[in-house]
C-alpha positions as a Markdown table, in Angstrom:
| # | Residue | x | y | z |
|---|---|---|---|---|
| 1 | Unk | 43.9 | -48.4 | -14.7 |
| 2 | Unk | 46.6 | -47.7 | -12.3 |
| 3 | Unk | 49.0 | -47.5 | -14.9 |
| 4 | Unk | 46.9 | -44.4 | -16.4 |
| 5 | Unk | 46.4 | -43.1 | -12.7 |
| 6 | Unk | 50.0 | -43.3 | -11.9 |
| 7 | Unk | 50.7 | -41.4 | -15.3 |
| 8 | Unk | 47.8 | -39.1 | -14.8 |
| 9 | Unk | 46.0 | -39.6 | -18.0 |
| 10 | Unk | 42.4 | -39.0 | -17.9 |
| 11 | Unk | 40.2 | -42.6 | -18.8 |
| 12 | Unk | 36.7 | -43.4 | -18.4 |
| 13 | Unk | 35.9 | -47.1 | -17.2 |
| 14 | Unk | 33.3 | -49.7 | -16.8 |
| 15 | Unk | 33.5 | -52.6 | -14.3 |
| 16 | Unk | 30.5 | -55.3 | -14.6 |
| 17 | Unk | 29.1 | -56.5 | -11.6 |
| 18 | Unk | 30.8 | -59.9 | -11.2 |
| 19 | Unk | 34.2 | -57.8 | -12.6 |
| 20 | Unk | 34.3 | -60.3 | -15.7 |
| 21 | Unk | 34.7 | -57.7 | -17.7 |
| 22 | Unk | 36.2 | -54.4 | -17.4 |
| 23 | Unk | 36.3 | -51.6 | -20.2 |
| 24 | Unk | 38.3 | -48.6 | -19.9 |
| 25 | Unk | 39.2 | -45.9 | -22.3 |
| 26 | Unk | 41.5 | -42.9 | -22.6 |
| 27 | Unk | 39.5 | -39.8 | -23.4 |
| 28 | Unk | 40.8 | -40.2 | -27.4 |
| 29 | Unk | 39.3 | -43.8 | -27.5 |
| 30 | Unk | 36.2 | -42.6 | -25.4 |
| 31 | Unk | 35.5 | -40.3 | -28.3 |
| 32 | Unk | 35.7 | -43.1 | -30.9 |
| 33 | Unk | 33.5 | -45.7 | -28.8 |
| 34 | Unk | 30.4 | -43.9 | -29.7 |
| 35 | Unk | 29.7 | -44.1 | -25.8 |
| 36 | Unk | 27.8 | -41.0 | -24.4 |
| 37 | Unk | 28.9 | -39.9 | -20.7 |
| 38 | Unk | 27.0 | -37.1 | -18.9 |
| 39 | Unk | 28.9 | -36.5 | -15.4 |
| 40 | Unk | 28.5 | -33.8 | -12.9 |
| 41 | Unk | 32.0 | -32.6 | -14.4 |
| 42 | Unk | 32.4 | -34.1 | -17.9 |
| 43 | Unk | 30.1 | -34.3 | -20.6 |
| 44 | Unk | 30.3 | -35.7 | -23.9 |
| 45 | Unk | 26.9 | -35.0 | -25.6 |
| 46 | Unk | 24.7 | -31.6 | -25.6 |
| 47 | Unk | 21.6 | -32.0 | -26.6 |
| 48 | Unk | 19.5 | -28.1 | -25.1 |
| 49 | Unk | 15.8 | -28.7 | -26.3 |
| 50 | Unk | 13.6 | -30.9 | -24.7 |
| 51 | Unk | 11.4 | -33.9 | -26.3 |
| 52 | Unk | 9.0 | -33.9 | -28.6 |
| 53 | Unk | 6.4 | -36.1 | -27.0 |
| 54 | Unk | 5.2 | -37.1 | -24.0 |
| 55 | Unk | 7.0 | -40.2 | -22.3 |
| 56 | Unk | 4.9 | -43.5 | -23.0 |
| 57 | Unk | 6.4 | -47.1 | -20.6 |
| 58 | Unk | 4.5 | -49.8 | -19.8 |
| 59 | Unk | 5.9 | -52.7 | -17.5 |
| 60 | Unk | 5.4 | -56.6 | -17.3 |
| 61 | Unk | 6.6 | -57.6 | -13.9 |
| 62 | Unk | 7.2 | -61.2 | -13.1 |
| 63 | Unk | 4.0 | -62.2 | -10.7 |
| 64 | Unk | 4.8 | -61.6 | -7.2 |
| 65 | Unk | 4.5 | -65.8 | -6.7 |
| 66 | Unk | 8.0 | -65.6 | -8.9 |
| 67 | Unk | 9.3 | -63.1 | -7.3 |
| 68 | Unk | 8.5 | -65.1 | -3.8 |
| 69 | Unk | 10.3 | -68.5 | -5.2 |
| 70 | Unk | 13.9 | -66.0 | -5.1 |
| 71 | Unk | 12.8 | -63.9 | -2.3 |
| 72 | Unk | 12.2 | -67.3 | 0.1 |
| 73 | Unk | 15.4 | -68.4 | -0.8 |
| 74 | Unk | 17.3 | -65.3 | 0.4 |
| 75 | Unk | 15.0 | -65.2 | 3.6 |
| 76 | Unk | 16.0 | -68.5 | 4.1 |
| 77 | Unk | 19.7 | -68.0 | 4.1 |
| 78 | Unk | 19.0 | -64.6 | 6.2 |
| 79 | Unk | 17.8 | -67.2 | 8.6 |
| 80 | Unk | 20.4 | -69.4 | 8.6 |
| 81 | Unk | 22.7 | -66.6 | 9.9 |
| 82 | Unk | 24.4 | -67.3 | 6.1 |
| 83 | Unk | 24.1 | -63.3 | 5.1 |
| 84 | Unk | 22.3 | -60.4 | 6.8 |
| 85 | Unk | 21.5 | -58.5 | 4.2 |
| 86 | Unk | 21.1 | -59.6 | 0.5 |
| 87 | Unk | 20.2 | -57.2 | -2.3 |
| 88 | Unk | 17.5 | -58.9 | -4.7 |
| 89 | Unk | 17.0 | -58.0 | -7.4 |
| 90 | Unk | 15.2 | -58.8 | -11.4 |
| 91 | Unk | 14.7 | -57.9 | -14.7 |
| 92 | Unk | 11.1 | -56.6 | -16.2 |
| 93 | Unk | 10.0 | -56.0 | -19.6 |
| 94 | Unk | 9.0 | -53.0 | -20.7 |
| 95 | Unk | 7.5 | -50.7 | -23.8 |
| 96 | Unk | 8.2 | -47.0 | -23.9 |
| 97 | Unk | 7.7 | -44.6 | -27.1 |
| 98 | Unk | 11.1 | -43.5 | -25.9 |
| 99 | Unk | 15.0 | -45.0 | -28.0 |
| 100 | Unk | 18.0 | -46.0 | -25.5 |
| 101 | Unk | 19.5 | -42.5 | -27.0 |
| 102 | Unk | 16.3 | -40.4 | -26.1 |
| 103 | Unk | 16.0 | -41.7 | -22.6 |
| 104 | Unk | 19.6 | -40.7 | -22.0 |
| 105 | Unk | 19.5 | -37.6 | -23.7 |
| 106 | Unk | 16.0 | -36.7 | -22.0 |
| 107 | Unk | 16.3 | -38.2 | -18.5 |
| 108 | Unk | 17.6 | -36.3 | -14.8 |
| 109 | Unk | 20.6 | -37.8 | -13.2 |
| 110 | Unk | 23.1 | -37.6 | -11.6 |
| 111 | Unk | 24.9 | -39.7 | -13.8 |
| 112 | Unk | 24.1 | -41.1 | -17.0 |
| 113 | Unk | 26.0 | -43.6 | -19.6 |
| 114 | Unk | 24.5 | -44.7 | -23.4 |
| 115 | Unk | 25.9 | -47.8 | -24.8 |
| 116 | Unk | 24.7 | -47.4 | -28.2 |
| 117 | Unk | 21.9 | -50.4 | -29.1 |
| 118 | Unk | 23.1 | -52.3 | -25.7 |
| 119 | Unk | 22.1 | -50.3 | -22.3 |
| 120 | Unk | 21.5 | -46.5 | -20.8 |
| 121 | Unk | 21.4 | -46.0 | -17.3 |
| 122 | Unk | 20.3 | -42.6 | -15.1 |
| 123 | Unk | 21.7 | -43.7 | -11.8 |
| 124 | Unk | 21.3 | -40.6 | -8.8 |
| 125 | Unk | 24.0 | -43.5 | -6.6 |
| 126 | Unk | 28.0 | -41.9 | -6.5 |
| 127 | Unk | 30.2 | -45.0 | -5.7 |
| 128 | Unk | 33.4 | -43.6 | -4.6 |
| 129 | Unk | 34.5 | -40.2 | -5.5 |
| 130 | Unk | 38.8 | -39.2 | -4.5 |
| 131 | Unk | 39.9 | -35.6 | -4.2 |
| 132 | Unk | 42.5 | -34.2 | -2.9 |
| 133 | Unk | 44.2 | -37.9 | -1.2 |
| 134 | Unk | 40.4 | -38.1 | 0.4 |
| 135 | Unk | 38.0 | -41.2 | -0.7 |
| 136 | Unk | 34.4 | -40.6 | -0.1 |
| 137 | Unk | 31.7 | -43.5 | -0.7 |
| 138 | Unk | 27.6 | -42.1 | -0.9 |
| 139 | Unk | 26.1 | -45.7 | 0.2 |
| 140 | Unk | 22.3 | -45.2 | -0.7 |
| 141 | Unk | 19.7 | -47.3 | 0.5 |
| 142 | Unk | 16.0 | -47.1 | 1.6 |
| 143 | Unk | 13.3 | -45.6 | -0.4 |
| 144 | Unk | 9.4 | -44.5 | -0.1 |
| 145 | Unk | 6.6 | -43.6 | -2.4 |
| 146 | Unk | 6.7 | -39.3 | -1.5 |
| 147 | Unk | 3.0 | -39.2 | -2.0 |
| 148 | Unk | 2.7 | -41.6 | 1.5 |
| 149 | Unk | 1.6 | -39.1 | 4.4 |
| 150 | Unk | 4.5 | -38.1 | 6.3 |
| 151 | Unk | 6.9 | -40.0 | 4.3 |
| 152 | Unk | 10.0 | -38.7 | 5.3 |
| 153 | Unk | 9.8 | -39.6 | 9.1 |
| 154 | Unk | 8.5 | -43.0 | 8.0 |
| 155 | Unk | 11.5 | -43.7 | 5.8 |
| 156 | Unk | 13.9 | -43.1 | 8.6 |
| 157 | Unk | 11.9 | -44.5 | 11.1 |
| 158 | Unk | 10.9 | -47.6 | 9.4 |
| 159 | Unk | 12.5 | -50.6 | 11.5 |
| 160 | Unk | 13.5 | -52.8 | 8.1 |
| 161 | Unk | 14.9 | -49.4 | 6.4 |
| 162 | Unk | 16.8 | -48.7 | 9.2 |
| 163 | Unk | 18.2 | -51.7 | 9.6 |
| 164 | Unk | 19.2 | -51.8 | 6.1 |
| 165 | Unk | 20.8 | -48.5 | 5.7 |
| 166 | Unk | 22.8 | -49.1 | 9.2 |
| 167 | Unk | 23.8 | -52.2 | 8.0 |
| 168 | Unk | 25.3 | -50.8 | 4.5 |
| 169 | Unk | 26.9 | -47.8 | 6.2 |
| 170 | Unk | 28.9 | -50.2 | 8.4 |
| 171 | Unk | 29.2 | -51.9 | 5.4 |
| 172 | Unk | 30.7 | -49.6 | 3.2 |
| 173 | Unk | 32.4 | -48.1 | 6.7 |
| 174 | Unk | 34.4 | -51.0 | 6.9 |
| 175 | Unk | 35.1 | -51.1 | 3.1 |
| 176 | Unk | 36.4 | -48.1 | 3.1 |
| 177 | Unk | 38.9 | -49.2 | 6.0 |
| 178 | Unk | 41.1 | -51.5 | 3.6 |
| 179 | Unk | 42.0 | -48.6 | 1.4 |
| 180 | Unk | 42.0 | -45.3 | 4.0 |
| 181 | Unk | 42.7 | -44.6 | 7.4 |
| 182 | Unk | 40.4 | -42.3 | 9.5 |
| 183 | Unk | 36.9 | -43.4 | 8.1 |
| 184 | Unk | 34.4 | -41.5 | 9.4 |
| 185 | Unk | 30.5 | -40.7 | 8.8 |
| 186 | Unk | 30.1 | -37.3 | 8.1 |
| 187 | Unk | 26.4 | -37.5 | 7.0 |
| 188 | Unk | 23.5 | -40.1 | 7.6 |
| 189 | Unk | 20.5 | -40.9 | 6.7 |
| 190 | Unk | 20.1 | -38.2 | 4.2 |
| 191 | Unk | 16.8 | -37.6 | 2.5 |
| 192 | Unk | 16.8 | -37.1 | -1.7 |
| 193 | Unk | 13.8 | -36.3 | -3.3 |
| 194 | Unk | 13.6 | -38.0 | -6.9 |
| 195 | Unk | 10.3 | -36.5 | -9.2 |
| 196 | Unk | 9.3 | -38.4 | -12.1 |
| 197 | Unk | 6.5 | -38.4 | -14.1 |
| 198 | Unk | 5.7 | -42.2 | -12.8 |
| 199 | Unk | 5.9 | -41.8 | -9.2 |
| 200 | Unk | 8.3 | -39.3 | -6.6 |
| 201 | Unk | 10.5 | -41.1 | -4.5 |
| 202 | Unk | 12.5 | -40.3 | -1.5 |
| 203 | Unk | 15.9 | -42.2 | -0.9 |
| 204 | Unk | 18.4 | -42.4 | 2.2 |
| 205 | Unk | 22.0 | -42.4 | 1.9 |
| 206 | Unk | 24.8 | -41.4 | 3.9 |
| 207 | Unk | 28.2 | -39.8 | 3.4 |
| 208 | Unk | 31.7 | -41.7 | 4.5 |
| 209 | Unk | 35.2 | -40.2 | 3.7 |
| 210 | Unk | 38.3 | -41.5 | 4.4 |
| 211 | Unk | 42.3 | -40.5 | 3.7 |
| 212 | Unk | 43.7 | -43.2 | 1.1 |
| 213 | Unk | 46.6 | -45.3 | 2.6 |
| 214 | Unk | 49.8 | -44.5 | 0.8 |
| 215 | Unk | 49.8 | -48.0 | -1.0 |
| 216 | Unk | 46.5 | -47.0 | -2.7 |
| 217 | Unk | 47.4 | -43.3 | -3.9 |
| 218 | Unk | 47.0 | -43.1 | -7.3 |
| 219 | Unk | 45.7 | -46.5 | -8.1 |
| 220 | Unk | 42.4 | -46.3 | -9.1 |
| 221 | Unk | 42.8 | -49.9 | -10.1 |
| 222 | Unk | 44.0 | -51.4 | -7.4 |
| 223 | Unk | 40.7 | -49.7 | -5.4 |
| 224 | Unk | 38.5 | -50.5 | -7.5 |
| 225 | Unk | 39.1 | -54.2 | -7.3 |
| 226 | Unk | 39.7 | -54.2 | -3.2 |
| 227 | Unk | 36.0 | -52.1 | -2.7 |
| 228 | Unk | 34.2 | -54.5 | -5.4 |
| 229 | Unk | 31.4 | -55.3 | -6.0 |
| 230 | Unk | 29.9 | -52.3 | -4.5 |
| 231 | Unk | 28.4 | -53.1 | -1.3 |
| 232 | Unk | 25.1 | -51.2 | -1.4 |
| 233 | Unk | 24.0 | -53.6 | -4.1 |
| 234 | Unk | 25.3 | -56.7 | -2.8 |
| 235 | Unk | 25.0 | -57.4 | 1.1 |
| 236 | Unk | 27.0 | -58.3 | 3.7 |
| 237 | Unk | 29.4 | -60.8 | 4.2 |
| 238 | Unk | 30.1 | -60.1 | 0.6 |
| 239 | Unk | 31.9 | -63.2 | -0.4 |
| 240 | Unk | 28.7 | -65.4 | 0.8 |
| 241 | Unk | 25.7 | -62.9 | 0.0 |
| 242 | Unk | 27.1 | -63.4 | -3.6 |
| 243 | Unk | 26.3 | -67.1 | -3.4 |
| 244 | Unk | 23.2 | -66.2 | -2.4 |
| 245 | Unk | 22.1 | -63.5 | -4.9 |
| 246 | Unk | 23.5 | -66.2 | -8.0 |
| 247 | Unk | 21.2 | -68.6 | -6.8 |
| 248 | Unk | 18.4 | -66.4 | -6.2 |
| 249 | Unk | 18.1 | -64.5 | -9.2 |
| 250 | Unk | 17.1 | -65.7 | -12.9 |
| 251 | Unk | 19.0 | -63.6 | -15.0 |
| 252 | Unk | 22.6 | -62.4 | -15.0 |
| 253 | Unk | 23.1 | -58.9 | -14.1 |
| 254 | Unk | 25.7 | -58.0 | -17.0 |
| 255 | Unk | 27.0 | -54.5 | -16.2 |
| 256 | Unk | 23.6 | -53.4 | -14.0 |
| 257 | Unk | 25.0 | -52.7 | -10.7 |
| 258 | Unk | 28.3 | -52.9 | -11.8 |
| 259 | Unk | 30.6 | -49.2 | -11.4 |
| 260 | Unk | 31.6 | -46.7 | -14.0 |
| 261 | Unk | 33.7 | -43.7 | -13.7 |
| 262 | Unk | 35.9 | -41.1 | -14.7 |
| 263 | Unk | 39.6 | -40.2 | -13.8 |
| 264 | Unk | 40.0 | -35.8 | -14.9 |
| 265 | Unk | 44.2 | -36.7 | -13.8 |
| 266 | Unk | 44.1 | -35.9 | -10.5 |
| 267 | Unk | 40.8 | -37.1 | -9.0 |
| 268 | Unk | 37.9 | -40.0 | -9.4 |
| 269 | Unk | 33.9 | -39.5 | -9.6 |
| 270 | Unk | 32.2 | -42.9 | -9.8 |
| 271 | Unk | 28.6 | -44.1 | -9.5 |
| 272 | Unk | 27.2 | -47.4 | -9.0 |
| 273 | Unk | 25.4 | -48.7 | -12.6 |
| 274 | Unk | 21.4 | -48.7 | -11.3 |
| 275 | Unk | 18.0 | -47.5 | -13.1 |
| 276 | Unk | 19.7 | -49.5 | -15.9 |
| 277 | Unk | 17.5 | -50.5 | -19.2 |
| 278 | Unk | 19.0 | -52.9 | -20.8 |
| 279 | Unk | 18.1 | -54.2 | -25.1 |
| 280 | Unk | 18.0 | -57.7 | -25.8 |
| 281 | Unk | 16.7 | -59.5 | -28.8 |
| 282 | Unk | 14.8 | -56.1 | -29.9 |
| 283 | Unk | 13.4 | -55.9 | -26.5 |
| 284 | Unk | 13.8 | -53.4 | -23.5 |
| 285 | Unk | 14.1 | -54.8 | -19.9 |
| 286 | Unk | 14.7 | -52.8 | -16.5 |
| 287 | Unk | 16.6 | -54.1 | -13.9 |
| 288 | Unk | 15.5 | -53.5 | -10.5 |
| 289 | Unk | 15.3 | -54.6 | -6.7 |
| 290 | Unk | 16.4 | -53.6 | -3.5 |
| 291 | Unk | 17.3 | -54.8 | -0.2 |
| 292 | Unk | 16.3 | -57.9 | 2.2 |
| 293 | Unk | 16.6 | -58.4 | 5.6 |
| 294 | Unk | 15.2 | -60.4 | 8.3 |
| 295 | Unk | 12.2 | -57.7 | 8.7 |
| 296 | Unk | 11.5 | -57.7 | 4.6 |
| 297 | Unk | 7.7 | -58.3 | 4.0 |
| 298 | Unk | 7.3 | -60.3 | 0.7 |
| 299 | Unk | 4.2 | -57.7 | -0.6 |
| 300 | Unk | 6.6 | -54.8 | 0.4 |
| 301 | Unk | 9.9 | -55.7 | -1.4 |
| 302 | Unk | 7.6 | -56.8 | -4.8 |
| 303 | Unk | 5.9 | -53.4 | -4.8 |
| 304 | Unk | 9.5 | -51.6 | -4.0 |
| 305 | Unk | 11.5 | -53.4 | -7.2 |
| 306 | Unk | 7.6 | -52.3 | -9.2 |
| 307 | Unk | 8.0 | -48.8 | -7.6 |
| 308 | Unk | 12.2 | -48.4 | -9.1 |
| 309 | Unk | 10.9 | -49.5 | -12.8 |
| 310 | Unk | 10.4 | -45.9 | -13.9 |
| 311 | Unk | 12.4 | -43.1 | -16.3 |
| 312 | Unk | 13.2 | -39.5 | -14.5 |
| 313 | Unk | 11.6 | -37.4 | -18.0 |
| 314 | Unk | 8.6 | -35.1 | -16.2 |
């Protein structure tokens, strides 16, 4: 990757969430991969009419006294002072009327990738995006059902929100630090409005830029594998709140929260891999979760991974 950087040949790339394995192709092999990219500024697939049918998913959560046996053990390490925030998360079944190519094709994001017969995800989270010598990281984190009366002004108010989305802006704050100078918040606690035909959600994230050092210009590379894994889906202290989340969880994550993204040459848009259906065995799970603090209530954090299970096609 920062030989292609340096060189300024456009690639696309994939980085799994432990960084086991990274995929990257030149915009030749891209086209041969049968992988489908839909970007705010590259595209690889058109399709203009819309469905046919009506969008059909059921879920099968795991029952909240699962979800409790990993959820104690991150609460328990919160209160040994081992991590201070911990992003939990698991894997659900799910039936939908809808293929892996329809739900990308179909679905609203702000970034979407097809893996033909593997995964799709719609993710609305940018990872990093470089322009211009400038790195800018869109840390998201907090989200409400909209249909809860005044939503918004809980959301930001809420004492367990806030403390998760200050603690991944300083986070991602201090992230930033090892690859640019002069980080800075520009934007906080930002309200998105996401409609689906499940449920409307509002999320919070933030904005923080950065100039790149000199070392780092033009090594996408060499960034990427300083700033991962991507805090916002991990925790902090990183390097323990990974313990944590391996022991936690019951699954492996594979490439769901892992980060994709595109070099045009000159500059980088990225986005962290989340509302991610994966197919195994013939079967389609959805990965979900979010994050747990000192303040999480058990009934709470169950409902919020429930809430995340859904497909943006109105």
């Amino acid at each position: 990757m920062d030989q292609l950087s340096i060189q300024g040949v456009p690639f696309f790339f994939m980085v799994d969430f432990l960084m086991e394995n990274v995929w990257v192709f030149t915009e030749p092999e891209l086209a041969d991969s049968g992988l489908l990219v839909d970007f705010k500024d590259f595209k690889n697939s058109n399709v203009e009419e819309g469905p046919d049918k009506i969008l059909e998913l059921v879920s099968f959560p795991e029952s909240l006294e699962t979800y409790k046996n990993g959820f104690e053990k991150v609460q328990e390490n919160l209160r040994f002072g081992n991590s201070y925030l911990a992003n939990y998360t698991c894997t659900t079944e799910i039936e939908t009327n809808f293929s892996l190519e329809e739900i990308f094709h179909f679905s609203k994001a702000k970034y979407k990738v097809l893996v033909p017969d593997q995964f799709v995800f719609f993710s609305p989270e940018t990872f990093v995006e470089i322009a211009n010598g400038e790195i800018f990281t869109h840390p998201m984190k907090g989200t409400i059902d909209a249909a809860k009366e005044n939503a918004v002004e809980t959301l930001k108010n809420d004492a367990k929100e806030k403390a998760e989305h200050y603690t991944v802006v300083d986070l991602l704050r201090n992230d930033l630090s090892m690859v640019a100078d002069q980080v800075k918040v520009n934007a906080f606690q930002r309200i998105d409005f996401i409609k689906t035909k499940q449920k409307n959600l509002y999320a919070m994230s933030s904005e923080i830029s950065g100039k790149l050092k000199p070392e780092f210009q033009n090594k996408i590379g060499s960034i990427m594998k300083t700033l991962l894994p991507a805090g916002s889906i991990l925790g902090a202290p990183k390097p323990k709140t990974l313990e944590i989340i391996l022991e936690a969880e019951n699954y492996e994550r594979g490439f769901y929260t892992g980060v994709c993204g595109r070099f045009d040459g000159k500059n980088l848009d990225s986005c962290v891999m989340i509302r991610f259906i994966q197919k195994e065995n013939g079967k389609l799970y959805f990965k979900s979760g979010g994050g747990i603090t000192h303040l999480s209530i058990l009934a709470d954090e169950y409902q919020e991974m429930k809430n995340k299970i859904y497909v943006p096609i109105l």
